[in-house]
C-alpha positions in Angstrom: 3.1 -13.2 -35.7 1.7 -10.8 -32.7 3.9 -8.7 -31.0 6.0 -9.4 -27.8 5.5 -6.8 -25.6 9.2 -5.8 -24.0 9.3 -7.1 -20.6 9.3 -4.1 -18.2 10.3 -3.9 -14.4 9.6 -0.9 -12.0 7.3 0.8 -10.3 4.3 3.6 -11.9 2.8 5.8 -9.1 -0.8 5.6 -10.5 -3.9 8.0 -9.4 -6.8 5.1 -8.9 -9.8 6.8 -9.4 -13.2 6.0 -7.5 -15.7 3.0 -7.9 -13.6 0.4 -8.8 -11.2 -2.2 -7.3 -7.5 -2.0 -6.9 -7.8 -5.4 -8.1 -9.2 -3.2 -11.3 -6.3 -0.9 -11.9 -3.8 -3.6 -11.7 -5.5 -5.6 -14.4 -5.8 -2.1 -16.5 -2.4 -2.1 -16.2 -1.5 -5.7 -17.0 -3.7 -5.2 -20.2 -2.2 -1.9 -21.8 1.4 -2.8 -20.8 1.0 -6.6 -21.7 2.9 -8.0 -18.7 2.6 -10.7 -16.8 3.8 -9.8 -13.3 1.6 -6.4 -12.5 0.6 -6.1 -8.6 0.0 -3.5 -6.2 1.7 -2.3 -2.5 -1.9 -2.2 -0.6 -5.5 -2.1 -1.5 -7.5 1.0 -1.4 -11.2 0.7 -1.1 -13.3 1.1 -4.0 -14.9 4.0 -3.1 -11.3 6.0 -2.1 -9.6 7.4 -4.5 -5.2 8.7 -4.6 -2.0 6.9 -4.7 -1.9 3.5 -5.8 1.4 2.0 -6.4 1.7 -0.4 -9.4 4.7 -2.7 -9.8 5.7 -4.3 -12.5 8.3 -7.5 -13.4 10.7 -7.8 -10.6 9.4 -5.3 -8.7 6.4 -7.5 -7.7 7.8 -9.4 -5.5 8.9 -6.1 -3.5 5.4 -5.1 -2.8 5.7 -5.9 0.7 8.5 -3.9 1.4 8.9 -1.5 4.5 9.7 1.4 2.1 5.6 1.2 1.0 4.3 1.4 4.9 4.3 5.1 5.0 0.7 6.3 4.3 -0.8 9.7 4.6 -5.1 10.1 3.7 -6.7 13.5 3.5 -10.2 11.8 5.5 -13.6 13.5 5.8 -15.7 12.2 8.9 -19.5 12.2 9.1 -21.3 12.5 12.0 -24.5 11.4 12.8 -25.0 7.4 11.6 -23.2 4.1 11.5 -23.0 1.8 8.7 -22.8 -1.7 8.0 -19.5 -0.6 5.9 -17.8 1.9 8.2 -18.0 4.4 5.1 -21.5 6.3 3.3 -21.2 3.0 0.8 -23.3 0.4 3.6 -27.0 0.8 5.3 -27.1 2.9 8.3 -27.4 0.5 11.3 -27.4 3.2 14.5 -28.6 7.3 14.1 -27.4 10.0 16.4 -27.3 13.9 16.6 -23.7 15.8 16.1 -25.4 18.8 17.5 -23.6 18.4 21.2 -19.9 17.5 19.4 -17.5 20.3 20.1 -13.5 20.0 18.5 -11.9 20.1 22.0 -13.7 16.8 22.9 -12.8 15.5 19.5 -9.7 16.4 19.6 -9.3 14.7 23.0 -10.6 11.3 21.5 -8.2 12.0 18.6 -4.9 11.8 20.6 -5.9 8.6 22.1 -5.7 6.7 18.7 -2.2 8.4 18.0 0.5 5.5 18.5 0.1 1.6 18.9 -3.7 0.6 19.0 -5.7 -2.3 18.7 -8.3 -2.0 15.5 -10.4 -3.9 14.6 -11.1 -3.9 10.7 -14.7 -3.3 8.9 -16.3 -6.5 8.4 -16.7 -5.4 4.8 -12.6 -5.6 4.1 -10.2 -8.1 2.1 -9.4 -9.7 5.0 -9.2 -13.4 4.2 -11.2 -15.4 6.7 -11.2 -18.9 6.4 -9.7 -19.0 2.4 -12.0 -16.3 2.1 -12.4 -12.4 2.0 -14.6 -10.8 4.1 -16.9 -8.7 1.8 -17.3 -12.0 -0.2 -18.9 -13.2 3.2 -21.0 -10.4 4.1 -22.0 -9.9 0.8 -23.5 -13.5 0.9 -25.7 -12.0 4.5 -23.0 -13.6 6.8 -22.3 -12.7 10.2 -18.5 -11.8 10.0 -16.7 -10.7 13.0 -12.7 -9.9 12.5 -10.5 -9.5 15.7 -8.7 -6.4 16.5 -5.4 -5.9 14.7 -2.2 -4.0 16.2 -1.9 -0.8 13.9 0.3 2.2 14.1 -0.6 5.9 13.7 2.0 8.3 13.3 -0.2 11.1 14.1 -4.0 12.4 13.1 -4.4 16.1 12.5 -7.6 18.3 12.6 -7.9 20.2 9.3 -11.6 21.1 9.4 -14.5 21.0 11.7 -18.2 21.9 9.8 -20.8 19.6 11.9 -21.4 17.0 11.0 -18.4 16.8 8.8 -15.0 16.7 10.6 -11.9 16.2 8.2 -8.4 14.9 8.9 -4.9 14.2 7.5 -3.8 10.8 9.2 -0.5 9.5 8.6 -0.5 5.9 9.7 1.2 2.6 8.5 0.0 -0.1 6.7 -2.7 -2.5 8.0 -4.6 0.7 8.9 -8.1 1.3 8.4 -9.3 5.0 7.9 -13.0 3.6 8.1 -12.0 1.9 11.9 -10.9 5.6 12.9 -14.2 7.3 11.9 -16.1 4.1 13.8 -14.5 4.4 16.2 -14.1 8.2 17.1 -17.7 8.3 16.8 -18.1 5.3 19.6 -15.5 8.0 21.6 -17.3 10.9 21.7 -20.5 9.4 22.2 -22.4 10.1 18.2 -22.4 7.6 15.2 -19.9 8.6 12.3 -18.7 6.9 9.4 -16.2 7.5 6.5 -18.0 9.8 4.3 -14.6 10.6 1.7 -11.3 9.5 1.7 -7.9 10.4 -0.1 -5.2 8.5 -0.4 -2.2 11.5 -0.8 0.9 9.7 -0.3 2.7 6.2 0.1 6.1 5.8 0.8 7.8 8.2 -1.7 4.8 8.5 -4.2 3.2 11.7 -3.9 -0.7 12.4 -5.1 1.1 15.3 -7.2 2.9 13.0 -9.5 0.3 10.3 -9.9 -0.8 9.1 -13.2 -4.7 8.9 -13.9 -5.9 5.8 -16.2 -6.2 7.8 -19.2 -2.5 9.0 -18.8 -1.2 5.9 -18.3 -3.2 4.6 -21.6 -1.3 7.4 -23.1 2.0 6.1 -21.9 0.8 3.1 -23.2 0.1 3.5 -26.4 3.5 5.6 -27.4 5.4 3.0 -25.7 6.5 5.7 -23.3 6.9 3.4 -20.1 10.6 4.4 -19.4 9.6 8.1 -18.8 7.2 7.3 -16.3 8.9 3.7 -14.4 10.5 4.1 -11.1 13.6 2.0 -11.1 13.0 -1.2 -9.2 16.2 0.1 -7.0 14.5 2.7 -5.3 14.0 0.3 -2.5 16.8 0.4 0.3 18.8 3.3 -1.3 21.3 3.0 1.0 22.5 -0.7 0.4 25.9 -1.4 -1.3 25.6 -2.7 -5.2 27.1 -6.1 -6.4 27.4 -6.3 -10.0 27.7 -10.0 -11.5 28.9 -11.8 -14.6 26.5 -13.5 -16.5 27.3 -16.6 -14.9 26.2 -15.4 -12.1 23.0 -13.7 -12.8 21.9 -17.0 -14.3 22.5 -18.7 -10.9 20.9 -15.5 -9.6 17.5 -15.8 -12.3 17.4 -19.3 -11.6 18.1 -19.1 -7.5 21.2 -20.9 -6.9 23.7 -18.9 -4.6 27.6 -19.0 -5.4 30.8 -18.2 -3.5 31.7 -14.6 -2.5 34.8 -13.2 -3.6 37.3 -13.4 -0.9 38.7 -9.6 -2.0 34.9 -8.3 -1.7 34.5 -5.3 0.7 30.4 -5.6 -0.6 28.3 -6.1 2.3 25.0 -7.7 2.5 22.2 -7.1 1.8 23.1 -6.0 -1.4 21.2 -4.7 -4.9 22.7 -7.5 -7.6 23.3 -6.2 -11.0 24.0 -7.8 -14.1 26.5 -6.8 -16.3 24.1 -4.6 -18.5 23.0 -2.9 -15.4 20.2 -4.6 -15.3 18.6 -4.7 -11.0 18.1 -8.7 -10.3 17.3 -7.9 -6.7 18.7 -8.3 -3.4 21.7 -10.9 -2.1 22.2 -12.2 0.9 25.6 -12.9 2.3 25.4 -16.3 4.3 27.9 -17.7 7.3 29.3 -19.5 4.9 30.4 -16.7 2.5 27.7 -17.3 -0.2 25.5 -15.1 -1.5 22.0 -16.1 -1.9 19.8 -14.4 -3.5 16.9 -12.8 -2.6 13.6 -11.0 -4.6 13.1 -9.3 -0.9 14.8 -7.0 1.3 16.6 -8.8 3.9 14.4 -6.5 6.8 11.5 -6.3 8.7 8.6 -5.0 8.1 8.2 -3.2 11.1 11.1 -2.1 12.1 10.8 1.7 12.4 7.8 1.3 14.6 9.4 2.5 17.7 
């Protein structure tokens, strides 16, 4: 008979590297680990390469949690033409000369994308228009136009100015697009520019530092060493009270039926639910009526620390 692979649940902070998908590196992993539940906290383009967040089992459903909106991109700019792509991968649709660009004026169009903007996305994105993505579109030669987005940047940092190449740290939350930035600094100041590189060095609490590279992780893999490298799946809201069930219970949990609370419970809501092997179901909700319903999902929104 074939082996079972041992269901595993948690997060890996993986290093994607460049020219392929994220779409890729969560089918890498979904092979060498043989699970069934593998996704990913946000897509990073193809050609970038840094932190990708893989989560596995019952973390998946937690990929949309505030705790992964965080980002931070090391970002090299180049001046001088426009592409269909935003970035060096597209044709160059509009030339220019970076010869009159001095830092004071690019700082100055700098600080007006720090804070809420409207962006609008490269047409060539995974954007879904019409039950479609975007790049699907283009790629067939049509005409795709996608409507400015509300985005937050937390700030955009100057780290080194060699014409035509300006490069940045940006530290932004999700939805943002590093390739809109270099479009649209170069509209600012007046010179084409596109994304010429592009690092992804942190999200949320995974750090470029630690990240595992493919042939590590197909290391882990085959030693069977995913509990050394597995972030527990309770990493997310760190601060929320714990709620340990019976076995009863986590079946109700597992099979999402919700059950009385204890009247002598001083657990508030939301809450991480254990089982009684210690085991992280997810998250419970307490409702008016003193049940607790459970939850795959942090009871929060997602953009809450905005302000």
């Amino acid at each position: 008979m074939p082996t079972v692979a041992r269901a595993l649940h948690g997060y890996v902070n993986v290093l994607k590297p460049p020219a392929i998908s994220s779409h890729d590196v969560v089918a890498f992993v979904r092979r060498i680990s043989g699970q069934e539940r593998v996704g990913h906290t946000g897509t990073l383009d193809p050609a970038a390469v840094g932190v990708l967040p893989i989560a596995l089992g019952r973390a998946t459903p937690t990929v949309g949690d505030p705790l992964w909106d965080r980002k931070l991109y090391w970002a090299d700019v180049q001046f001088g033409a426009r592409t269909t792509t935003d970035d060096g991968e597209g044709d160059v649709v509009e030339s220019g000369s970076p010869d009159q660009l001095t830092l004071p004026d690019l700082r100055s169009a700098l600080d007006e994308m720090a804070g809420g903007i409207s962006q609008a996305p490269p047409a060539v994105s995974a954007i879904h228009v019409g039950g479609e993505r975007a790049y699907a579109q283009v790629r067939r030669g049509a005409a795709v136009t996608l409507g400015a987005r509300h985005v937050w940047i937390d700030r955009i940092d100057v780290v080194g100015w060699d014409t035509p190449r300006l490069s940045l740290l940006v530290a932004c939350r999700s939805g943002t697009y590093i390739r809109s930035i270099a479009r649209d600094l170069g509209i600012a100041v007046g010179c084409p520019a596109h994304l010429g590189a592009l690092v992804r060095l942190r999200v949320g609490p995974f750090d470029v530092r630690e990240a595992l590279d493919l042939d590590e992780l197909q290391a882990v893999a085959a030693g069977n060493q995913w509990d050394s490298v597995l972030m527990p799946v309770d990493l997310l809201s760190p601060g929320a009270p714990v709620l340990v069930v019976d076995e009863p219970r986590a079946s109700d949990y597992l099979a999402g039926r919700n059950w009385p609370a204890a009247s002598d419970s001083k657990v508030t809501a939301p809450a991480h639910v254990l089982s009684p092997h210690g085991d992280w179901l997810g998250f419970g909700e307490l409702t008016e009526a003193g049940r607790w319903q459970p939850r795959r999902a942090p009871v929060t929104s997602r953009h809450e620390n905005y302000a």
